[in-house]
C-alpha positions as CSV (number, residue, x, y, z in Angstrom):
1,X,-35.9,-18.1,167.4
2,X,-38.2,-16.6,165.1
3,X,-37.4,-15.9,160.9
4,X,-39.5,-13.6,159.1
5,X,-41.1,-15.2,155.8
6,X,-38.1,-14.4,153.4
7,X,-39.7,-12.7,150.0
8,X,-39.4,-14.8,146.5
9,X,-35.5,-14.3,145.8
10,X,-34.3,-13.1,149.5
11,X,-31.6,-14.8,151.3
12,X,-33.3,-17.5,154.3
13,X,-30.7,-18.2,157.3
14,X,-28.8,-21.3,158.0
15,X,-28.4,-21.3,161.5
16,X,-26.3,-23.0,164.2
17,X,-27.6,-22.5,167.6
18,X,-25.7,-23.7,171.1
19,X,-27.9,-24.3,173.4
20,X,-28.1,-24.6,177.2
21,X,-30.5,-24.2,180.4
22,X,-30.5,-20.5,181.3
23,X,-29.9,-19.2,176.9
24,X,-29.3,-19.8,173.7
25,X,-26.1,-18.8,172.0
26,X,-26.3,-17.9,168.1
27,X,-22.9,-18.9,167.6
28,X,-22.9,-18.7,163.5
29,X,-24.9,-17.8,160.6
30,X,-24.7,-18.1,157.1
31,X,-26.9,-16.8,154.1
32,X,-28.7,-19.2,152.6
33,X,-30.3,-18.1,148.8
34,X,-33.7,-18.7,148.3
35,X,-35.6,-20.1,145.2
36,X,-32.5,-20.3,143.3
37,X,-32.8,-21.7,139.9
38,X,-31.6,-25.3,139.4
39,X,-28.7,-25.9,137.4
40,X,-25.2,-27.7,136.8
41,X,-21.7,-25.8,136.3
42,X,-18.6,-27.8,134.9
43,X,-15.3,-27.7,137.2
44,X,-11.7,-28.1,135.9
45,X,-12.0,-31.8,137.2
46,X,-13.7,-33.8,134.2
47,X,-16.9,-35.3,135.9
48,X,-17.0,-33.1,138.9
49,X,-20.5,-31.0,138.2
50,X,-21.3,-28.9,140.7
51,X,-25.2,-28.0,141.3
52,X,-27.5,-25.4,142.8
53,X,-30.8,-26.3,144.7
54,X,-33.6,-24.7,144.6
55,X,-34.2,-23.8,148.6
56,X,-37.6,-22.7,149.5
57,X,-38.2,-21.4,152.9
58,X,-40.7,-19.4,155.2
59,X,-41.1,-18.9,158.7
60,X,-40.7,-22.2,159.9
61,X,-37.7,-23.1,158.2
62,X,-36.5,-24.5,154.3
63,X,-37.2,-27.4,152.4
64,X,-35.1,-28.5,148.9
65,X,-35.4,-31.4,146.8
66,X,-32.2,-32.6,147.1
67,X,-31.8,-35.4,144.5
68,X,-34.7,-35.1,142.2
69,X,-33.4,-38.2,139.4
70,X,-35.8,-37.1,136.6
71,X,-34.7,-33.3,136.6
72,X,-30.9,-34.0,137.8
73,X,-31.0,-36.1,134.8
74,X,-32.3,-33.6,132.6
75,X,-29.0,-31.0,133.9
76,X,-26.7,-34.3,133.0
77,X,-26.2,-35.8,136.5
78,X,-25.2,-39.6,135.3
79,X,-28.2,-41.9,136.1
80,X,-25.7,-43.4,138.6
81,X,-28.2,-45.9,140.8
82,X,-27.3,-45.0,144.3
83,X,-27.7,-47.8,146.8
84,X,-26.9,-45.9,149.9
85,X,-27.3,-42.5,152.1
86,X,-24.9,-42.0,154.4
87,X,-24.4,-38.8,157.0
88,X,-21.6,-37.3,159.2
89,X,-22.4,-34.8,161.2
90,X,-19.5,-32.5,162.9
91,X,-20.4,-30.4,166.3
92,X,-17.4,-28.3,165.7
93,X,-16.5,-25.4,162.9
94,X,-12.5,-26.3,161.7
95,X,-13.4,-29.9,161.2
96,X,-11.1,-31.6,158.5
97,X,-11.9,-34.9,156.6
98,X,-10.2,-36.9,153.7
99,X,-8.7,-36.9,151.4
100,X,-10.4,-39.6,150.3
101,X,-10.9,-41.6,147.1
102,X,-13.2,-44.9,146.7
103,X,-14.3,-47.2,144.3
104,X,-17.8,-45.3,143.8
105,X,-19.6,-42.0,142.8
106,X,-21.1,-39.9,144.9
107,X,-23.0,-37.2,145.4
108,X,-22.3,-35.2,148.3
109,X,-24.4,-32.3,149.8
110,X,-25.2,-30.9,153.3
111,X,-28.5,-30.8,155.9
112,X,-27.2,-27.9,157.7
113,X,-24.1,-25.7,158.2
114,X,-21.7,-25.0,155.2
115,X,-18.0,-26.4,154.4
116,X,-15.1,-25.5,152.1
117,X,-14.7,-28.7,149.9
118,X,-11.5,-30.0,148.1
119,X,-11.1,-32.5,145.1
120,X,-8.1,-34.4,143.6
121,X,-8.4,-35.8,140.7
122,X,-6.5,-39.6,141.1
123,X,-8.0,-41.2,138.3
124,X,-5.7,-43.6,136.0
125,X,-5.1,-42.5,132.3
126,X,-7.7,-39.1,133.6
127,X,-6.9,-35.7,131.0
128,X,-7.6,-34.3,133.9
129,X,-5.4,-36.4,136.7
130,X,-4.2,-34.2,139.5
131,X,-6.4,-31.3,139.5
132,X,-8.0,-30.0,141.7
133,X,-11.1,-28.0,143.0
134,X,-12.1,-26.3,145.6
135,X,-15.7,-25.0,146.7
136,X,-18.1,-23.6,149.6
137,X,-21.1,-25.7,150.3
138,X,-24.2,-25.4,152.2
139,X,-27.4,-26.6,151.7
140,X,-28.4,-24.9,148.6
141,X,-25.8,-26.5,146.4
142,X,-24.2,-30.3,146.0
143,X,-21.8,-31.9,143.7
144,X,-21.5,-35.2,141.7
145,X,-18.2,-36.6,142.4
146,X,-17.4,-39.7,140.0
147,X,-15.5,-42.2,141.1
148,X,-11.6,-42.1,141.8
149,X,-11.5,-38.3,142.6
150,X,-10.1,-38.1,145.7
151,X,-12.6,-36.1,148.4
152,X,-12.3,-34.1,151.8
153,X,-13.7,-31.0,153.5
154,X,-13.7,-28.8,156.3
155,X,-16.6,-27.5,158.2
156,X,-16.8,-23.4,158.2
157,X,-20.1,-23.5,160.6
158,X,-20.4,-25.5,163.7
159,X,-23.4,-28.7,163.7
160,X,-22.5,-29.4,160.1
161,X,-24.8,-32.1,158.7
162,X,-23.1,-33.5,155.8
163,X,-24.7,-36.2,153.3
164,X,-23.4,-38.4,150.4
165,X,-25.2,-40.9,148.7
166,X,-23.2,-43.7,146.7
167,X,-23.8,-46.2,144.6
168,X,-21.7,-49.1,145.7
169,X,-21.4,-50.8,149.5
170,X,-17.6,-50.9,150.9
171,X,-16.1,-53.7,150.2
172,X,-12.6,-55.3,151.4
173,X,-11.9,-56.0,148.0
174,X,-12.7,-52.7,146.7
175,X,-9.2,-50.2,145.7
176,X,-9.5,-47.0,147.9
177,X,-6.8,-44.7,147.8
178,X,-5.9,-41.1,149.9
179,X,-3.8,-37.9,149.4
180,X,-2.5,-35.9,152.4
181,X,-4.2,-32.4,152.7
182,X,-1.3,-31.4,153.8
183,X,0.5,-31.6,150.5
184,X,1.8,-28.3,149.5
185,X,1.4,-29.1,145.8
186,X,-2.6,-29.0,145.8
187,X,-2.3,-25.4,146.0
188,X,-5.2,-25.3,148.3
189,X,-6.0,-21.5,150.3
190,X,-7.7,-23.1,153.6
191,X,-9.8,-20.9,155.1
192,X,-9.1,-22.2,158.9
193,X,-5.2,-23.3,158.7
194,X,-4.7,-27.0,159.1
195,X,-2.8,-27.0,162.5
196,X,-6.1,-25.2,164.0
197,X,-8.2,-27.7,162.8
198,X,-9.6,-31.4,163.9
199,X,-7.7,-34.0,161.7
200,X,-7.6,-37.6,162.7
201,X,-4.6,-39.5,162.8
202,X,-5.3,-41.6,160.1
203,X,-5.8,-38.8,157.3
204,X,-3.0,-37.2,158.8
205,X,-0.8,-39.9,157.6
206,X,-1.9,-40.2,153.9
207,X,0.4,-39.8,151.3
208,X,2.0,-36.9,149.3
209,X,-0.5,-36.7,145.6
210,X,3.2,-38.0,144.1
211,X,3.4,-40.7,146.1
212,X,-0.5,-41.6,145.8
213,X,-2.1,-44.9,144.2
214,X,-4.3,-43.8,141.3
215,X,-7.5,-45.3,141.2
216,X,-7.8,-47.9,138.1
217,X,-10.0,-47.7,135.6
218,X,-13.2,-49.6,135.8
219,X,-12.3,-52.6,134.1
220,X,-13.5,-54.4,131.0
221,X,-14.7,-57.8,129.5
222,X,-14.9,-59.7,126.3
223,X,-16.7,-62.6,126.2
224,X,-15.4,-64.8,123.3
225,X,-12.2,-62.9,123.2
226,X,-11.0,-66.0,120.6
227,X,-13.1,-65.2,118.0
228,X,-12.7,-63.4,115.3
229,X,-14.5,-60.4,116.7
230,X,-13.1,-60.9,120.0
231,X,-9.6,-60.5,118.2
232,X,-10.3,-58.1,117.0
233,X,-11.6,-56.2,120.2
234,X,-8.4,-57.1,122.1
235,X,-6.6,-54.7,119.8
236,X,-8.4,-51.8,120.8
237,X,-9.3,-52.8,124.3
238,X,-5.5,-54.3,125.2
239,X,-6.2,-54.1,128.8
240,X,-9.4,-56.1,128.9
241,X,-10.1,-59.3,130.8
242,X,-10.8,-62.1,127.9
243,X,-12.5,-64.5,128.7
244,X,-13.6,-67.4,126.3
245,X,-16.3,-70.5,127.1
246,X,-13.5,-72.7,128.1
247,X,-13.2,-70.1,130.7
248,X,-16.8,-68.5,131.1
249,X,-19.9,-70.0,131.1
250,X,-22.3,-67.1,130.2
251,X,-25.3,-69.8,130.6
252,X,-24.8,-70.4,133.8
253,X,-26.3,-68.6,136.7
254,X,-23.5,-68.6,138.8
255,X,-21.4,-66.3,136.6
256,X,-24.1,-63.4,137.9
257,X,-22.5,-63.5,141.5
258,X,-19.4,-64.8,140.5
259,X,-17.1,-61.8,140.1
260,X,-17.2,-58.5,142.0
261,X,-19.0,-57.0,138.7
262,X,-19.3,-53.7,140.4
263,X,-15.5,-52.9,139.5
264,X,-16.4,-53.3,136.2
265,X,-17.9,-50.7,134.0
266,X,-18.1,-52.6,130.0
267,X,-19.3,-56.2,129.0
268,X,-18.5,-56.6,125.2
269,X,-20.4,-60.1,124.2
270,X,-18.6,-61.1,121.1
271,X,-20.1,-64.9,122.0
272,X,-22.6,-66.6,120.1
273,X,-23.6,-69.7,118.2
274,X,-23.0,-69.1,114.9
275,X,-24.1,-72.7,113.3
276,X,-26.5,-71.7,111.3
277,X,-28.0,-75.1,109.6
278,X,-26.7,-77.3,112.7
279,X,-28.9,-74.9,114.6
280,X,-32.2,-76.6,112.6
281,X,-31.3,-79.6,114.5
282,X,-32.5,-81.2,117.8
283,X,-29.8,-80.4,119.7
284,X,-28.5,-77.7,117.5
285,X,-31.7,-75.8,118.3
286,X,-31.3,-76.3,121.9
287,X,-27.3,-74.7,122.2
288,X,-28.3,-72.0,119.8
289,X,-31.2,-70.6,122.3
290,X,-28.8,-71.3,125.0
291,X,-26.1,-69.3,123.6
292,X,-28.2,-66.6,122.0
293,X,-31.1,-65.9,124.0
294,X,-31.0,-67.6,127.6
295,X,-27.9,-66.9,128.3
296,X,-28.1,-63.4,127.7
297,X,-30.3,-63.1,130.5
298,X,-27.5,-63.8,132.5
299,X,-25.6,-60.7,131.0
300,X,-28.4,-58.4,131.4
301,X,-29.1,-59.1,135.0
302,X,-25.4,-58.4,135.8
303,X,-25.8,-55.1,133.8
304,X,-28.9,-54.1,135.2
305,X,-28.1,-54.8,138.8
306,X,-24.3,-53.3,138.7
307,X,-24.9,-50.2,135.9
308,X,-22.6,-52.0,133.4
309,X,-22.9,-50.7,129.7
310,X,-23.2,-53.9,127.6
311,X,-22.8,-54.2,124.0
312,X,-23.9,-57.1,122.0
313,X,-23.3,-57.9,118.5
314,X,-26.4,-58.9,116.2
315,X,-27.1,-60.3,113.1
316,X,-29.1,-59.3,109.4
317,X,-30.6,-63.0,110.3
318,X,-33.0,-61.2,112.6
319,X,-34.8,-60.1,109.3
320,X,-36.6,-62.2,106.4
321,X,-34.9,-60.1,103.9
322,X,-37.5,-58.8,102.0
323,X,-37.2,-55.3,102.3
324,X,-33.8,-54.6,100.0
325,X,-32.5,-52.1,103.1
326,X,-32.6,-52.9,106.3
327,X,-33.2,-49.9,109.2
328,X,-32.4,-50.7,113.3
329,X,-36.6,-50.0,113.5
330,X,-37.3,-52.7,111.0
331,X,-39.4,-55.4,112.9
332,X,-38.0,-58.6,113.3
333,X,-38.9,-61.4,111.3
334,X,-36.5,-64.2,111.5
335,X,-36.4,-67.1,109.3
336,X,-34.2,-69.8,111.0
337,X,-33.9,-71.1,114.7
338,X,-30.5,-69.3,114.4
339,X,-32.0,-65.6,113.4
340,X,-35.2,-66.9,116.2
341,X,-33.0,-67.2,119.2
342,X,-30.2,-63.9,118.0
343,X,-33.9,-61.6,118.3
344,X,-35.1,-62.8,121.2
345,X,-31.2,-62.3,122.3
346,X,-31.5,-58.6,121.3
347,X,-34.9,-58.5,123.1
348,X,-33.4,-59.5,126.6
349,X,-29.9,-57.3,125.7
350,X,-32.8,-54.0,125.1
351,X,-34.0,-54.3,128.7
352,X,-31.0,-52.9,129.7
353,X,-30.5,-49.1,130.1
354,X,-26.7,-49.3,129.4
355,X,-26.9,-51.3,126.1
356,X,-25.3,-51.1,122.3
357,X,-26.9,-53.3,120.3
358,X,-24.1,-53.5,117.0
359,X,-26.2,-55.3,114.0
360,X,-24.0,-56.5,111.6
361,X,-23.6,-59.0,108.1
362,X,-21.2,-61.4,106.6
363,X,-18.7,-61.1,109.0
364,X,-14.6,-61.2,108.1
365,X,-11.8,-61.6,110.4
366,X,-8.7,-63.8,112.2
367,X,-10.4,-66.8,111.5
368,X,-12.4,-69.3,109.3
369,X,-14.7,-67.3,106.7
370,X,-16.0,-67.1,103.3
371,X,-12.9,-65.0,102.0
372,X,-10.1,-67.0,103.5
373,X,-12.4,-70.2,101.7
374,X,-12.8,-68.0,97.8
375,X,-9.0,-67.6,98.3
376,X,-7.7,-71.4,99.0
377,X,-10.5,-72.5,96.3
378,X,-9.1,-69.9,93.9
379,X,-4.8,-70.7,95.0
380,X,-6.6,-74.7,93.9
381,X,-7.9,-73.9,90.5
382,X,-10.8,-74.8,91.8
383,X,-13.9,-73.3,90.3
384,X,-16.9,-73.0,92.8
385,X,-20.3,-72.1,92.0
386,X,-21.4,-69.8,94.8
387,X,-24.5,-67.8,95.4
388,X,-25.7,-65.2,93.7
389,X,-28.8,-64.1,95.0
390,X,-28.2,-63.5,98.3
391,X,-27.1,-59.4,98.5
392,X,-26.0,-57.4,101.2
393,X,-22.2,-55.8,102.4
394,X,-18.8,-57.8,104.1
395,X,-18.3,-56.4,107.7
396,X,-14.6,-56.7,108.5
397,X,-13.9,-57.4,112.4
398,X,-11.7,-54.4,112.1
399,X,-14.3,-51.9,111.5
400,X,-17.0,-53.7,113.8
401,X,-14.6,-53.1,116.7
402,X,-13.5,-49.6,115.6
403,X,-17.3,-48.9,115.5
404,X,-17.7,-50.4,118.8
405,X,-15.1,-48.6,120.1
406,X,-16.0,-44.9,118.3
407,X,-20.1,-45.9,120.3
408,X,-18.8,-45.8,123.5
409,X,-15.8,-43.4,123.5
410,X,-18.4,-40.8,122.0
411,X,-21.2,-41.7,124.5
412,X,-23.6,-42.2,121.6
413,X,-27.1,-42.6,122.7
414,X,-27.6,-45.8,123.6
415,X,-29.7,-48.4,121.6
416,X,-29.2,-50.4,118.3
417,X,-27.2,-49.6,115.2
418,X,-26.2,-51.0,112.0
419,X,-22.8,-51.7,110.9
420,X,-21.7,-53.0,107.8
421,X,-18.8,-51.9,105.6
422,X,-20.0,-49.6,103.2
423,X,-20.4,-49.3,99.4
424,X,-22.7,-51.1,96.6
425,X,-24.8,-54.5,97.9
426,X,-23.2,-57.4,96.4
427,X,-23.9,-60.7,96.3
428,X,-21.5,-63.6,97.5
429,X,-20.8,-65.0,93.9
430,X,-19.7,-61.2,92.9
431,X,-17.3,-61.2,96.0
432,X,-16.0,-64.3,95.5
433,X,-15.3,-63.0,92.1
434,X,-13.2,-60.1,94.0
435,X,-11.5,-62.6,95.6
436,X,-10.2,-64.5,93.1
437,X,-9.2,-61.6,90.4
438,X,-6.7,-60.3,93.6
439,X,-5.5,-64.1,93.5
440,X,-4.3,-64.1,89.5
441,X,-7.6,-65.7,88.4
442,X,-10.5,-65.3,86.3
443,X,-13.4,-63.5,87.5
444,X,-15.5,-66.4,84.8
445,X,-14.0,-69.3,87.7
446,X,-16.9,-68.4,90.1
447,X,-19.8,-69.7,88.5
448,X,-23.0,-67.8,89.7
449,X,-26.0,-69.8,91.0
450,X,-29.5,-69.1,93.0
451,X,-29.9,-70.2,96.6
452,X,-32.4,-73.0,94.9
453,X,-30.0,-74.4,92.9
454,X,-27.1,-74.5,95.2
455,X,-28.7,-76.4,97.8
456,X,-30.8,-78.8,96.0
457,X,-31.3,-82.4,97.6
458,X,-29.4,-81.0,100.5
459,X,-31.7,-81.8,103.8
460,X,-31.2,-79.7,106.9
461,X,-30.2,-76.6,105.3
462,X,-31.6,-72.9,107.3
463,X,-33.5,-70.8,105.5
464,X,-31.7,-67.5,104.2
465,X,-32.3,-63.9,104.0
466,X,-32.0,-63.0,100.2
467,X,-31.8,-59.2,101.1
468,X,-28.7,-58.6,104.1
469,X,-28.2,-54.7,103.4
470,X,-28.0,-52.7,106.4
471,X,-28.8,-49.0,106.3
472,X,-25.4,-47.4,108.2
473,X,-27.0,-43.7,108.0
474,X,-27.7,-43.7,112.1
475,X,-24.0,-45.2,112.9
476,X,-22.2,-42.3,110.0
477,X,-24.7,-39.7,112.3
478,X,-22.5,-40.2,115.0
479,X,-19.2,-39.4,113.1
480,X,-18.1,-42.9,112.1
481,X,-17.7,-43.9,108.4
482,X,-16.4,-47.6,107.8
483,X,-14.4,-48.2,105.4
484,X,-16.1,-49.6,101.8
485,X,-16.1,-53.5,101.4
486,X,-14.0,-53.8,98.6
487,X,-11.2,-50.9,99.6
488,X,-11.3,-53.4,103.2
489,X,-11.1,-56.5,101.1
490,X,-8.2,-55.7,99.3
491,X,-6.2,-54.8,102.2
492,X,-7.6,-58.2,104.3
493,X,-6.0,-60.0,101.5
494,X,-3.2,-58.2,101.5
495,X,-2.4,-59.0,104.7
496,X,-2.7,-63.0,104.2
């Protein structure tokens, strides 16, 4: 059959044709718009974006990028690494599929003919859990549909080619769940009623959407959940998996294979070797790369290979401390093995598209720290000298997480930010001169001293940064303020 070349804007045929030895049959036709402009529209289902394709076409037929990553990408399509294409093609119009929810997104379109699509949404804790949408598709448009909303359609044309790509493989392990089309309580307006249409036995047996099994969250991980950070992160993340080194080895190789990391959509590393002279020794040297650096690698490969989001949390030791305010585009310039192997840590955590690198100072928490140490010196009579010219801000556990947490439930850009609490620099003589006026005593007790003189005729001892300020004004761009040290101080102390 012969098609006139359509003008710039004109409608091009999609057409179904049944053929046999005496004739051909045109047995359905549907317009098809030409050089439509690209673009995304929002549905009622949070996620669900539907898109038109541009459709270019002349006398011997169309042609249409139908995933283009760069410009999808530009319209918001999530960078969501499909592994595999897969096609089902129906010979008959009144064709009915689904409803069908997997542990995967997928974007769905068609090669020829045109359906009328229907999505529940089936997702655990969604804003937007049952809803549902429905749509006409044929070739010039597709839709993104993220995982756990339930999918189905039925074919309006006869020799309906449709497509999906996904970015997961099936799994036996994976959580797949189904809602009946026939449940009166989608609201759906079929346009060929069900009982004239193809339905296989199986979807006709799915259950009512009240009756359905939601599709869970993809799940989360923190890795040295029994730290002080990690404690901290359990509050806000209640339903995470906490693991610990007793329990995860994130050195080891095997842990890359090890889980079915695809159900899992968030690694917070809250690990790391934190022994900062110990880390000047033989041995010391050797667990702190291990910890810090090497093992990462581990953690990025899972991320890279499975689209995880990783955050890891580094330190003002990546700096020499010369400048008196440090920025996230500062270069490094470590002083100690232990600053060395934490930047070469955040080196192998930025080759990772998903990543939150959280750079942080004097960190205070559910555990053993400087302030819990001031206090029980101070409770003593006991009057320490401490350091005095060493400057920069406390960063309480609880407003590292918060900040954490705020990253990632605003879908900040990705990359690295500062996070301190705020207020004026101090040094650790002046806080431990906070500490013990809240205990009863004089501030005159803590007796302040350079980094010289406090570790003279000491041997093994790291080198320092004397300038640990961190400049917050990227993290407050994104709508999060922490609280200032000495406000947070007050209230940790209150609470011991």
């Amino acid at each position: 059959m012969y098609l006139k070349h359509p003008r710039r804007n004109s409608p091009i045929y999609n057409i179904s044709i049944l053929r046999n030895s005496r004739y051909d049959i045109i047995v359905s036709m549907s317009e098809l718009e030409f050089s439509k402009e690209l673009k995304a529209t929002e549905t009622p289902i949070e996620g669900l974006m539907v898109y038109d394709l541009t459709v270019h076409g002349d006398n011997r037929g169309w042609f249409k990028e139908n995933w283009q990553r760069e410009k999808m990408l530009r319209l918001g399509l999530p960078d969501f690494s499909p592994v595999q294409n897969n096609f089902s093609f129906n010979d008959k119009r009144g064709v009915a599929r689904g409803v069908h929810a997997e542990p995967w997104d997928k974007y769905v379109s068609l090669g020829a003919g045109k359906i009328f699509g229907f999505w529940v949404d089936i997702r655990e804790g969604s804003a937007t859990y049952g809803n549902v949408f429905t749509s006409e598709l044929d070739p010039a448009k597709a839709i993104f549909v993220p995982r756990g909303i339930a999918n189905g359609y039925q074919t309006l044309e006869d020799n309906t080619v449709y497509s999906y790509l996904v970015n997961d493989h099936w799994s036996a392990d994976g959580q797949y769940s189904f809602v009946s089309m026939y449940d009166e309580s989608l609201g759906i307006n079929w346009p060929i009623p069900l009982d004239e249409c193809e339905v296989s036995d199986k979807d006709k047996g799915h259950p009512m959407l009240a009756d359905t099994t939601p599709i869970k969250p993809k799940k989360t991980i923190i890795i040295g959940a029994n730290g002080q950070l990690g404690r901290a992160l359990q509050k806000i993340f209640p339903d995470a998996e906490c693991v610990d080194r007793d329990t995860f080895d994130m050195s080891d190789p095997a842990i890359i294979s090890g889980r079915r990391w695809r159900d899992y959509g968030l690694i917070l590393n809250a690990a790391a070797y934190t022994a900062v002279d110990l880390a000047e020794t033989p041995e010391g040297r050797k667990d702190s790369w291990l910890a810090n650096a090497i093992a990462l690698t581990n953690l990025a490969r899972i991320a890279i290979n499975n689209n995880l989001t990783l955050v890891h949390v580094s330190s003002d030791y990546v700096f020499d401390g010369t400048n008196e305010l440090h920025t996230e585009t500062e270069d490094l310039a470590p002083l100690s093995v232990y600053g060395q192997s934490k930047a070469a840590g955040d080196l192998v955590v930025g080759t990772v598209p998903r990543h939150y690198i959280v750079r942080t100072s004097w960190v205070i928490g559910d555990g053993k720290n400087f302030v819990l140490t001031m206090k029980a010196l101070a409770e003593k009579d006991t009057k320490p000298s401490v350091v005095s010219d060493q400057v920069g801000r406390l960063t309480f556990t609880k407003d590292l997480a918060a900040a954490i947490s705020h990253l990632l439930s605003t879908n900040s850009p990705y990359g690295t930010y500062n996070l301190s609490n705020d207020g004026e620099s101090a040094s650790w003589a002046d806080i431990a001169k906070e500490v013990y006026e809240f205990v009863g005593k004089s501030r005159d007790d803590v007796t302040p001293v350079t980094t010289a003189e406090y570790y003279e005729g000491k041997e093994g001892i790291a080198p320092r940064p004397l300038q640990s300020t961190l400049n917050l004004d990227k993290i407050k761009a994104t709508g999060f303020t922490p609280r200032e040290w000495k406000q947070a101080l007050r209230e940790y102390l209150e609470n011991q």
